[in-house]
C-alpha positions in Angstrom: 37.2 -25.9 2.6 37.9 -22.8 5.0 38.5 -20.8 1.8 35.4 -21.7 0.3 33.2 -20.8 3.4 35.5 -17.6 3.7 34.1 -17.0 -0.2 30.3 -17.4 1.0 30.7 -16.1 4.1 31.6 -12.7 2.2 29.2 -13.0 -0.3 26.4 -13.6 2.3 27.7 -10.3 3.5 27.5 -8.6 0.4 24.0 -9.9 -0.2 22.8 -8.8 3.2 24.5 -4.9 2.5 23.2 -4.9 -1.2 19.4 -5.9 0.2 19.9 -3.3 3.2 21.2 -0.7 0.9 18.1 -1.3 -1.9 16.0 -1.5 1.4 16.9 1.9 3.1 16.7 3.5 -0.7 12.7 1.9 -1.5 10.9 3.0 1.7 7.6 1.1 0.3 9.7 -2.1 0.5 12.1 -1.6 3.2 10.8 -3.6 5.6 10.2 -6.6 3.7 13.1 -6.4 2.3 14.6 -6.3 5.9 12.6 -9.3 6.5 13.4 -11.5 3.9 17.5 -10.1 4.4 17.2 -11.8 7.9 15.5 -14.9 6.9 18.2 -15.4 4.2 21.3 -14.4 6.9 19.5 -16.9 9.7 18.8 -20.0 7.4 22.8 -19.8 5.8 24.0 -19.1 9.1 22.3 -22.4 10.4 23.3 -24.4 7.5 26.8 -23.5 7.8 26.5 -23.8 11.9 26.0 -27.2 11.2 28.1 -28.1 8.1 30.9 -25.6 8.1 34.1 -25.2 9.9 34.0 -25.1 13.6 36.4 -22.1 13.4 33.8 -20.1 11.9 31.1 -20.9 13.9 31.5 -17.6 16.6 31.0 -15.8 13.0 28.0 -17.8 11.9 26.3 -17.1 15.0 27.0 -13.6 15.0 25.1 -13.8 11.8 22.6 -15.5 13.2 22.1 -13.0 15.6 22.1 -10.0 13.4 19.3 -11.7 10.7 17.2 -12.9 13.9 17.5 -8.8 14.8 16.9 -8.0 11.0 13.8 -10.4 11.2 12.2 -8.8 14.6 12.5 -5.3 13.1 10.8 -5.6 9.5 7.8 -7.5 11.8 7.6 -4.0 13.8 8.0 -1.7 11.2 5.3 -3.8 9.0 2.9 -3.9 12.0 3.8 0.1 12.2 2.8 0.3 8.3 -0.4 -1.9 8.2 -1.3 0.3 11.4 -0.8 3.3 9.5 -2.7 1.7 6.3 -5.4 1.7 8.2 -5.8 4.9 9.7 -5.6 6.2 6.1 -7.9 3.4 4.9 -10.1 5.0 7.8 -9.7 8.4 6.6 -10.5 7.8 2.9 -14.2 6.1 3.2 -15.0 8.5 6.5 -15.8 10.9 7.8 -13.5 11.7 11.2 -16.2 13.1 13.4 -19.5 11.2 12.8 -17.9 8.0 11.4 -20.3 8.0 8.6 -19.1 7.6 5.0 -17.1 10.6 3.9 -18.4 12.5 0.4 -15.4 11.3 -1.7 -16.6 7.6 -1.0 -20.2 7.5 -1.4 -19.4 9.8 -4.6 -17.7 7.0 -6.4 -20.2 4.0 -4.4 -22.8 5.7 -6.3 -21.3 5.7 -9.6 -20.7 1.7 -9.3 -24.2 1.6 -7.9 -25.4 2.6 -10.9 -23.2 0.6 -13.2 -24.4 -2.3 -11.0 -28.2 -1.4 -10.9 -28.0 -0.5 -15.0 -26.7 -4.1 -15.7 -29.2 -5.8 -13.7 -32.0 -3.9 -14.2 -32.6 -2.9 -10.7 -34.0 0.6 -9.1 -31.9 2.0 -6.0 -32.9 5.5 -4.4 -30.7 7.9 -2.3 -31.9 10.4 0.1 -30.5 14.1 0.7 -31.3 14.9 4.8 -31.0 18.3 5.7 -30.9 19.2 9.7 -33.7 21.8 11.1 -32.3 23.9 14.1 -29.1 22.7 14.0 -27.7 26.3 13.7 -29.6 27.3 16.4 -27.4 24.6 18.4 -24.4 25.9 17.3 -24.9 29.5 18.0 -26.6 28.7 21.3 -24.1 26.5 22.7 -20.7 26.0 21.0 -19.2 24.5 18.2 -18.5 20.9 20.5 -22.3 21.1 21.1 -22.9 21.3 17.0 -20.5 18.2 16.6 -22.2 16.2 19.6 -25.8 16.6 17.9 -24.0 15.4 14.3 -23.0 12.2 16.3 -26.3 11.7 17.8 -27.5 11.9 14.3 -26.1 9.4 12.3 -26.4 6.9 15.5 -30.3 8.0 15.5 -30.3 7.1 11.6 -28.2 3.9 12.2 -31.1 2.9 14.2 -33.7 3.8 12.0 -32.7 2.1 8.9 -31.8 -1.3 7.5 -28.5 -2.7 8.2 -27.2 -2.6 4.4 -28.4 1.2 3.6 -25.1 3.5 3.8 -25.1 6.9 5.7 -22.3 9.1 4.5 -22.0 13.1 5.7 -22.3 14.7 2.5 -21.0 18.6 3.7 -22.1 20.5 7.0 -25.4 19.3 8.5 -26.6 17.6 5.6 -26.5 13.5 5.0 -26.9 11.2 2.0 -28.4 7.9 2.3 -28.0 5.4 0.2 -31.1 2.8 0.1 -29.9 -0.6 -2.3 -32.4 -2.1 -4.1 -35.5 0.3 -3.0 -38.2 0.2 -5.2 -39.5 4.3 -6.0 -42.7 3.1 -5.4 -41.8 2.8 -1.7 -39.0 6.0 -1.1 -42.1 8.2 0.6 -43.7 6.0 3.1 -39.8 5.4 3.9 -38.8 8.9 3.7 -41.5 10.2 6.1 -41.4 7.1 8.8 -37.8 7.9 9.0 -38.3 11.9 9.9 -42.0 11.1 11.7 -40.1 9.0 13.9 -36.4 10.9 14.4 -35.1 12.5 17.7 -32.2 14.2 18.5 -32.9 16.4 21.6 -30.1 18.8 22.9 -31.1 20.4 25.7 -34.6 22.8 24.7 -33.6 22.1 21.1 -35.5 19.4 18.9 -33.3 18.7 16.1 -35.6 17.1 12.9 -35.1 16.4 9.4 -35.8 18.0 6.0 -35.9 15.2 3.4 -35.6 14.4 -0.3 -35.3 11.6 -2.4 -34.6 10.5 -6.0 -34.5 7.2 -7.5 -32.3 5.4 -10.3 -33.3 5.1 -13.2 -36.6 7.5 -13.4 -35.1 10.6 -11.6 -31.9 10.4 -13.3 -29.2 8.2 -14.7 -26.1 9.5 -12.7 -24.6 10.7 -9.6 -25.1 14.3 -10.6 -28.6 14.0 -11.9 -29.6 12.2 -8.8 -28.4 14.4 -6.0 -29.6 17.6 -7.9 -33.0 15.9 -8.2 -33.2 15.2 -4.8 -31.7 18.1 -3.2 -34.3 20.1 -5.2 -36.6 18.1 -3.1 -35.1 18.4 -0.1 -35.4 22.2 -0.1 -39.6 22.4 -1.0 -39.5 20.1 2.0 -37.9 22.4 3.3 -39.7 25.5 2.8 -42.9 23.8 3.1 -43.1 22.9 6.2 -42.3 24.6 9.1 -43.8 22.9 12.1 -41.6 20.5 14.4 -42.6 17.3 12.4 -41.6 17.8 8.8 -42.3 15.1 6.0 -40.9 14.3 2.6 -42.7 15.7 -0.4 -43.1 15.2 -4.0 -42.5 17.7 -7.0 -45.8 18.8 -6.0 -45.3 19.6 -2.4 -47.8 16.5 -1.4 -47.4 14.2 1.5 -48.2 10.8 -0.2 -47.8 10.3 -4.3 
């Protein structure tokens, strides 16, 4: 009988090295590995505690100990990784300083957006916001100023629009906005309550919007299409008006459509 739990005794061993070993070679698996490796060493250990010679039992508890150990340090390196998973799940979809949807993301959200609204024959529109003045923040008072106002930004456009519509920072001090759903018929009365209404202030310095819009399907039936159409836009908004309060336009440079 001592023989035979001598004979699993060393094959338990040689489990528990052979899962350690695959474990410390497979870094993606390691710790679960590590995990399961203790759970294995602690459930034998007990089994054998219990129905297994008394003169092995300083052994089996030994083992015991070392899977309990195994155990505790998979759960912290697994907390460790799904920490780190998502600080880089973080990073992917946004953007580190405003906290609005990076470029990559709303890039590819666009393209299933329009697989989605193509299937089920709905409209969406996106809008292209450019930022008036904001240079003369930056090269007035500082870099740190320039990011403060970006913040103040997006928070002033959370609070603007609906819940559901998605504010990524598309490159610099320009924003894309994604409106699901939004009938065309609508995107200028929208468009020009949203920059009638904004205000970001920093200190004698009234930041306000340039604006332009283009809707799926009419102005285009992909990403690209889409933000050239409205970027166009944007820009004869742009150069149109100069005063404090600036609206959206149409192709022909009109308030209202």
């Amino acid at each position: 009988m001592i023989k035979i739990l001598i004979y699993e005794a060393f094959l338990l061993l040689i489990v528990m090295a052979a899962l350690l070993f695959v474990a410390w070679k497979n870094k993606g698996i390691k710790e679960l590995l590590w995990f399961f490796g203790g759970l294995l060493a602690v459930t034998l250990s007990r089994v054998y505690i219990f129905w297994g010679s008394e003169a092995l039992v300083p052994f089996f508890y030994i083992t015991t100990a070392v899977g309990y150990f195994m155990i505790a340090i998979s759960v912290i390196k697994l907390a460790g990784y799904l920490r780190s998973v998502k600080v880089l799940e973080h990073t992917a979809f946004y953007d580190p300083l405003t906290k609005a949807y990076n470029r990559n993301f709303i890039e590819e959200y666009i393209k299933e957006e329009v697989k989605k609204a193509s299937r089920l024959k709905e409209q969406f529109c996106i809008l292209l916001v450019d930022l008036n003045d904001f240079k003369q923040v930056n090269d007035r008072y500082g870099h740190n100023a320039g990011d403060l106002v970006l913040k103040m930004v997006v928070q002033e456009l959370r609070h603007k629009l609906r819940e559901y519509d998605m504010i990524a920072r598309w490159g610099g001090d320009e924003f894309l906005i994604i409106l699901p759903a939004e009938k065309e018929a609508n995107i200028l009365e929208i468009a020009n309550r949203l920059v009638s209404d904004f205000s970001v202030k920093y200190e004698d310095i009234n930041v306000t919007l340039s604006v332009g819009y283009a809707c799926f399907p009419n102005d285009g039936s992909d990403l690209h299409r889409l933000i050239d159409v409205a970027d166009s836009r944007m820009y004869r908004s742009k150069s149109i008006f100069k005063e404090v309060r600036k609206y959206a336009v149409d192709d022909k440079g009109k308030e209202e459509v």
